[in-house]
C-alpha positions in Angstrom: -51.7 -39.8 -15.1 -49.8 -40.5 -18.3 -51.9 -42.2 -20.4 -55.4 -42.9 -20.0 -58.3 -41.8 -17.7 -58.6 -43.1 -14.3 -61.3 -42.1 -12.0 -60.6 -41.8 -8.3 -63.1 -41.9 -5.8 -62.8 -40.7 -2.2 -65.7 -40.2 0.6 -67.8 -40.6 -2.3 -66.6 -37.7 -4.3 -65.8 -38.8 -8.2 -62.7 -37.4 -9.6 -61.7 -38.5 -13.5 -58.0 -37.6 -14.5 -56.7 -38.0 -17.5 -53.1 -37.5 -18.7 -51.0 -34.7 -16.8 -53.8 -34.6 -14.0 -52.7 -35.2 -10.6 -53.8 -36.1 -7.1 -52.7 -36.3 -3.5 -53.8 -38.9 -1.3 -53.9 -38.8 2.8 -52.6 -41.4 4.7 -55.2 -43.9 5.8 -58.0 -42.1 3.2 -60.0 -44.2 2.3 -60.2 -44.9 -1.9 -61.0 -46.4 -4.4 -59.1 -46.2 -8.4 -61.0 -47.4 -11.3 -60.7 -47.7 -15.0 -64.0 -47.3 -16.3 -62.7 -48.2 -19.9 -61.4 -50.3 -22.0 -58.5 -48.8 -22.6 -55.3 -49.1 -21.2 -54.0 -46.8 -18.0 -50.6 -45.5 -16.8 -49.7 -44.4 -13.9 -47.1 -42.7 -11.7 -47.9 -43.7 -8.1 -45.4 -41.9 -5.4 -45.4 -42.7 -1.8 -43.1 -42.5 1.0 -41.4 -45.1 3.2 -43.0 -46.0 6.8 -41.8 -43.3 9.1 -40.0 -41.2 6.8 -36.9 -43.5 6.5 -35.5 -46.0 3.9 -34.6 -49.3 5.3 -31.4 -50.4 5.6 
């Protein structure tokens, strides 16, 4: 997170991060991100490409 608070729910389980926080995601986890506020969220989101490669 860089700005904000965003809270991240997985297998029911509430996480809130807020700026500098972190989280890793599984492949095919099930989640779901909210903002709960009215405020404005940013974001870094980091994920790999299919099969480990970059298309050419």
């Amino acid at each position: 997170m860089l700005e904000g608070e965003m809270t991240v729910i997985i297998d029911g389980q509430e996480t809130v991060l807020k700026p500098m926080d972190s989280c890793r995601i599984a492949p095919n986890e099930v989640r779901k991100i909210e903002n709960r506020s009215n405020h404005v969220c940013k974001m870094i989101v980091v994920i790999p490409y299919p099969g480990g490669k970059r298309p050419e």
